[in-house]
N, C-alpha and C positions, 0 to 999 in steps of 0.2 A: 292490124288490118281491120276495116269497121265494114267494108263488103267483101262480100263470096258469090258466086254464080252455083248453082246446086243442080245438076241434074240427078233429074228424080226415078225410082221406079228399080231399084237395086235394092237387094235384105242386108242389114247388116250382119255380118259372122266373125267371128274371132272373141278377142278377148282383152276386156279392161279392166286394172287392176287402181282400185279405189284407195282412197288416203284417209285419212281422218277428216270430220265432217264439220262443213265450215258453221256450223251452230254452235259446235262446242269449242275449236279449236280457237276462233277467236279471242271468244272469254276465256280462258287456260289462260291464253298470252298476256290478257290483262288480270287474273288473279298473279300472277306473277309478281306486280304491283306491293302486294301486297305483304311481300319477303323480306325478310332480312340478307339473305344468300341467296343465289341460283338457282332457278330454274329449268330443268330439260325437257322441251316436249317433244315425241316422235310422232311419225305420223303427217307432217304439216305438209298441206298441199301448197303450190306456189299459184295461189291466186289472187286477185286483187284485192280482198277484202284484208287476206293477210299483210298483204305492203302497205294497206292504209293503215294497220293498228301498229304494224313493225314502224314506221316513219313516226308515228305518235307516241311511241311508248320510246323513243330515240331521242324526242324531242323533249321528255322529261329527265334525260338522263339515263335513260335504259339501254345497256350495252348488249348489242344482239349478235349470233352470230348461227348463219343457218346455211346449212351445206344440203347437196345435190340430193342427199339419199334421205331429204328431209324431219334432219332432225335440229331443233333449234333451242340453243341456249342463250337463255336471259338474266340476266346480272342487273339488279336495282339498286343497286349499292352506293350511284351515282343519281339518285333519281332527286330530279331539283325542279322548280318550275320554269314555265315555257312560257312564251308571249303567245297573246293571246292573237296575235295576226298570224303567228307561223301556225297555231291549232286550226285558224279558218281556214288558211291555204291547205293544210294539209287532210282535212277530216274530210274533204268532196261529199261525195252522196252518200257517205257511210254514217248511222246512226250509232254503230259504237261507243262512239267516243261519252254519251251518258251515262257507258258504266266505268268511268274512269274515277268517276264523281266519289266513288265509296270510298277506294284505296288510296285516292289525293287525298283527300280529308285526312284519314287516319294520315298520310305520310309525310303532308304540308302545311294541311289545317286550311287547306282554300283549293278549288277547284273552277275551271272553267271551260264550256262547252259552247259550240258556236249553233248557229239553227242547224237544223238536222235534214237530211235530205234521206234516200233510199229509193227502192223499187216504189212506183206508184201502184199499188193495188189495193188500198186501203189506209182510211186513217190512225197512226200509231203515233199521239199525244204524246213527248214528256213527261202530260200532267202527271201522271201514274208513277213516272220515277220520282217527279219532286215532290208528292206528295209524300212520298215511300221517304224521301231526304227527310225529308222535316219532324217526320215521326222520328228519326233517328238524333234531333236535334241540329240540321243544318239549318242554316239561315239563306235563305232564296233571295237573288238582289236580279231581275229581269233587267239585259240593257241593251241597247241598238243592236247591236251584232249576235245576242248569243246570253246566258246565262252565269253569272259568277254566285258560287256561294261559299259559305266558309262554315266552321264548325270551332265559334271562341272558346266553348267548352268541352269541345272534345265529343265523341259521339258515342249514345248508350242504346240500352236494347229495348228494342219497343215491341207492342202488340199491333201486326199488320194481317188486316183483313181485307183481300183483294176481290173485287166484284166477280170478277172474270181470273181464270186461273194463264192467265198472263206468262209468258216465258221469260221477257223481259222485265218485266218487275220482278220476279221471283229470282234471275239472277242478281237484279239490284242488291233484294232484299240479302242473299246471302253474302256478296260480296262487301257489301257494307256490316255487317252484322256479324261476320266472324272476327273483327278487332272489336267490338264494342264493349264497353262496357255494362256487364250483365246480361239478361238472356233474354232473348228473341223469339217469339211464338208469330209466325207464319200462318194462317188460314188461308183455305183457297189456292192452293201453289199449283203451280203446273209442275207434273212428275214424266217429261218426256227425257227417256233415255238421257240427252244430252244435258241436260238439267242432275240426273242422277251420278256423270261422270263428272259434272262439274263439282260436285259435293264431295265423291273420290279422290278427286284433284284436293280440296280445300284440304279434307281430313289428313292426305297425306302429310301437308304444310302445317297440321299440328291441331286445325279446329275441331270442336264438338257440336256434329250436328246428326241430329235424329228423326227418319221421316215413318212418319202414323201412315196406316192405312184409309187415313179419310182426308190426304190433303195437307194435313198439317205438318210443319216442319219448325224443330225447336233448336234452337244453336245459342251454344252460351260461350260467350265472348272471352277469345284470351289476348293476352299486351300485345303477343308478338307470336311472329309465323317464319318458318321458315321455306327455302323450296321446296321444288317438288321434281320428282322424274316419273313422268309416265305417257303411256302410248295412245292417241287420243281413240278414242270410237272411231268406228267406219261412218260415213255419210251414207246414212239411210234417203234419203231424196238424190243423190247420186244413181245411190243401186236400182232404186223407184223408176227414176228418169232411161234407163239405158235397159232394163225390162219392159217399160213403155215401145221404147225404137224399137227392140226386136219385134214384139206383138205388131205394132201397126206396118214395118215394112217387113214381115213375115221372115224374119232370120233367128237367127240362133246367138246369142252372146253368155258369153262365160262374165262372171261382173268377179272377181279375183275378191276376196276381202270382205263382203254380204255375209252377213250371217240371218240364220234364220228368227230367231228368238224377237230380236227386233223390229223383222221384216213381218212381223206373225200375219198383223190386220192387212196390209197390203196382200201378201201371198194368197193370202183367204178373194177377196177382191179379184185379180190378176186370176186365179183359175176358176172364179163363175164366168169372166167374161171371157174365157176359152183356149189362156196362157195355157202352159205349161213350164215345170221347172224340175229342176233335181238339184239337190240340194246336196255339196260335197265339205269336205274338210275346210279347203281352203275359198270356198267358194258360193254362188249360186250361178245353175248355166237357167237362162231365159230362153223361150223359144217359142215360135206361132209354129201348130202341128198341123196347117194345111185345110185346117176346117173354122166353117163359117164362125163368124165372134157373135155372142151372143150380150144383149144389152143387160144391165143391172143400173139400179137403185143406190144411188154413193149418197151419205151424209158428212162434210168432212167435221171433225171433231178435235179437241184435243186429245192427247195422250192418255188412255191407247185406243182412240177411234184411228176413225181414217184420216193421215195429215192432210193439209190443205195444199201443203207443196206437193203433194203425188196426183194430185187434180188433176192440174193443167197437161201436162205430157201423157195421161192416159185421155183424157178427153179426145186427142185427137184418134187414139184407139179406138173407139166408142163410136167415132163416123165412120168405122168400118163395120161396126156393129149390126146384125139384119133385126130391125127393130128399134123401139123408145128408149134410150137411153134416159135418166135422169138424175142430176149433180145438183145436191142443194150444200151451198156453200155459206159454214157458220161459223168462219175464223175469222175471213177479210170479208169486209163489204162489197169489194172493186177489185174482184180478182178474173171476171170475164171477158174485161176489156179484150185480151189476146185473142179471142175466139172470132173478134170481125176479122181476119185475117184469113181465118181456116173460110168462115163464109165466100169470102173474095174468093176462095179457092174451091168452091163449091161443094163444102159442106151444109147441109139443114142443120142449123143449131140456134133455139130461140131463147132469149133472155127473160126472166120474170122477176117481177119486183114481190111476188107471193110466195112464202113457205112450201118448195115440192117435196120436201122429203119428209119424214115420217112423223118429226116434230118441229113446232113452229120455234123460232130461233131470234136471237136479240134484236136481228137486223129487220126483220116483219113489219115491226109497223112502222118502220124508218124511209120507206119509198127507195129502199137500192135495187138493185139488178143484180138478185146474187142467187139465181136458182137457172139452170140451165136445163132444157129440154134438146137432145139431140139425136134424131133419125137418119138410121143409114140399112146398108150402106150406101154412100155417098162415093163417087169417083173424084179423087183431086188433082187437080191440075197447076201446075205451076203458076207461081205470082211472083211480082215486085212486094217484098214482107218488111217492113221494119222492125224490129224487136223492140217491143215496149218496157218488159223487166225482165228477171234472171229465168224463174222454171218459164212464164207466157214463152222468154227464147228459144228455151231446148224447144220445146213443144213448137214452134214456128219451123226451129230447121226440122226434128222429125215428118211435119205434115211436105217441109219440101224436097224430103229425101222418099217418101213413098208415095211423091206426087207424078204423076205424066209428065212430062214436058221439065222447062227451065224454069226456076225460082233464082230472083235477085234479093239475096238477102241484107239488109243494112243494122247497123249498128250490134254487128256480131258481137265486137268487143265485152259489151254487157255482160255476156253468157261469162267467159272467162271473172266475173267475181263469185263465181260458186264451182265451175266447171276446171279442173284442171290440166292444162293440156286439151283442150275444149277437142280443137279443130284436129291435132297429130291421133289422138285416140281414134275420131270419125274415119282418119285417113286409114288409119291400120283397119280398119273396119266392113274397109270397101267402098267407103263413101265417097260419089264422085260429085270431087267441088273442085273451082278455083278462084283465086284471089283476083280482086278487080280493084284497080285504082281508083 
């Protein structure tokens, strides 16, 4: 269903239990790729991002088979190539399918990927993986549709120094790098959690990889790998997103599966602006304690600043804020698009093309709009919203569930490529919505 009707002005309360987090869970499903034998991951939520790599990694010969209590096994033992119309058809807006490029090589000696689509919140280039290729000895052929390359000599281990400690090159870089021949030295990597389960996962399957305290990560190349079984991480911008909703529509939610260690820099965040939480075994409970929110100062960063995905959905917390809010955003360029929506809805929130936070940042002298000033609080009132990308949509329906009045929300669908059970969770929650033709 791509509309809902949303009446607004109800807290959420109860309780939602998290899956593994679709940063890592995806790539797991394509190191898989990379086996001789099966695969088990636990953990797997059924969202959309997961059918586009499960229908891709099908299309190569990968036999999948993934039951209700989501746990899914993958058998590559059949893994052949695919035409290259069913990879277009089938890869939609998912940019995945670039890190498919490592473990084809090693597995067929040729790879192909079609243009890449995703969330529109900022520019995320190829360039970065195929250049990451070519260090490893692939050879790059650009053609109408999409990208073919191959690896006549097979692929070894190279010296990659990344400008930016990139997530996706850094998966590249491992994914490609643990069949290679000889060893691989990394500089610059990005060490977010899920980046770190992903190495867990590799080593399971048999690689040798070791990460320094400064960024660098070394992996020295062996023939062959085999599967792996393990349970992926919890989805940290999940548990982010659904502590957002309690704070701005002032209720209480239990997030099932949050752990704290993870969650450290957010938590920090979430109680200046005047959360609260307790922190259990199985769990983290979120709650707004009935008094004023107070504004703060976010710079989002990588790993272990503040993520960029926990922005958007507290942002709209922040117009309940009494006071200046300010968000200087240093991951995405064009991650504030979402917010003329909350404005329609009569939030004060101004965009600036100058550095507000504490340091000036890559995107400065670039002319974007990636610093957000916003005063409240503000009273919201229900709009017509369309959802632009995944966290802009949590945070759209958030602002129209602690909004006054009716909100028409469109192209919900979106939310479901991160969100599991999006809309049945809201429901248990107490959220009053209903489905419109």
């Amino acid at each position: 269903m791509s509309k809902i009707v949303v009446n607004g002005g109800k807290p959420l309360t109860g309780r939602v239990d998290l899956k593994g987090a679709k940063n890592l869970v995806t790539k797991a499903m394509v190191a898989a790729l990379l086996a001789d034998t099966p695969s088990v991951l636990k953990d797997v939520p059924k969202i959309s991002d997961v059918e586009v790599v499960s229908r891709l990694l099908e299309l190569h010969g990968v036999t999948i088979d993934f039951d209700d209590a989501g746990v899914m096994k993958l058998d590559p033992r059949g893994v052949k190539q695919a035409r290259m119309v069913d990879i277009d058809a089938h890869a939609g807006s998912s940019r995945i399918p670039i890190l498919f490029c490592g473990p084809l090589l090693h597995q067929l000696g040729e790879a192909f990927i079609p243009d890449l689509g995703g969330c529109h919140i900022g520019d995320r280039p190829i360039d970065f993986h195929l250049d990451v290729l070519r260090h490893f000895g692939a050879v790059i052929e650009k053609q109408a549709q999409g990208t073919r390359m191959s690896a006549p000599n097979g692929l070894h281990g190279a010296k990659v120094e990344l400008p930016y400690p990139s997530v996706g090159a850094t998966e590249q870089v491992l994914l490609t790098s643990v069949r290679a021949k000889g060893i691989t030295e990394l500089s610059g990597a990005a060490i977010e959690p899920e980046i770190m389960d992903l190495i867990a996962i590799l080593q399971k399957m048999g690689a040798i990889i070791s990460v320094d305290t400064d960024r660098v990560i070394r992996i020295e190349g062996v023939e062959t790998l085999t599967g792996y079984t393990h349970r992926a991480l919890f989805d940290r911008n999940e548990a982010a997103s659904w502590a957002a909703a309690a704070l701005t529509t002032g209720g209480n939610i239990f997030v099932g599966g949050a752990k704290q260690l993870e969650m450290t820099t957010f938590l920090n965040v979430f109680r200046k602006v005047g959360g609260a939480f307790d922190i259990e075994d199985d769990g983290i409970r979120f709650y707004q304690k009935g008094e004023d929110l107070h504004p703060v100062v976010i710079e989002t960063d990588v790993h272990p600043g503040f993520m960029t995905d926990w922005q958007q959905p507290l942002v709209v917390a922040l117009t309940q804020a009494r006071g200046l809010s300010i968000v200087h955003e240093t991951v995405y360029e064009n991650r504030f698009g979402f917010t003329e929506a909350l404005v329609k809805m009569g939030a004060q929130i101004q965009i600036y093309r100058e550095c507000l936070g504490g340091n000036p940042c890559r995107f400065g002298q670039r002319n974007f709009y990636h610093s957000a000033v916003i005063s409240g609080p503000t009273p919201l009132t229900g709009a017509d919203i369309e959802v632009p990308d995944l966290r802009g949509g949590f945070s759209h329906m958030v602002a129209a569930l602690s909004a006054t009045g009716v909100s028409n929300v469109g192209n919900v669908q979106l939310i479901s490529r991160g969100y599991e059970h999006f809309l049945d969770k809201l429901g248990n929650l107490g959220a009053d919505f209903s489905y419109s033709e």
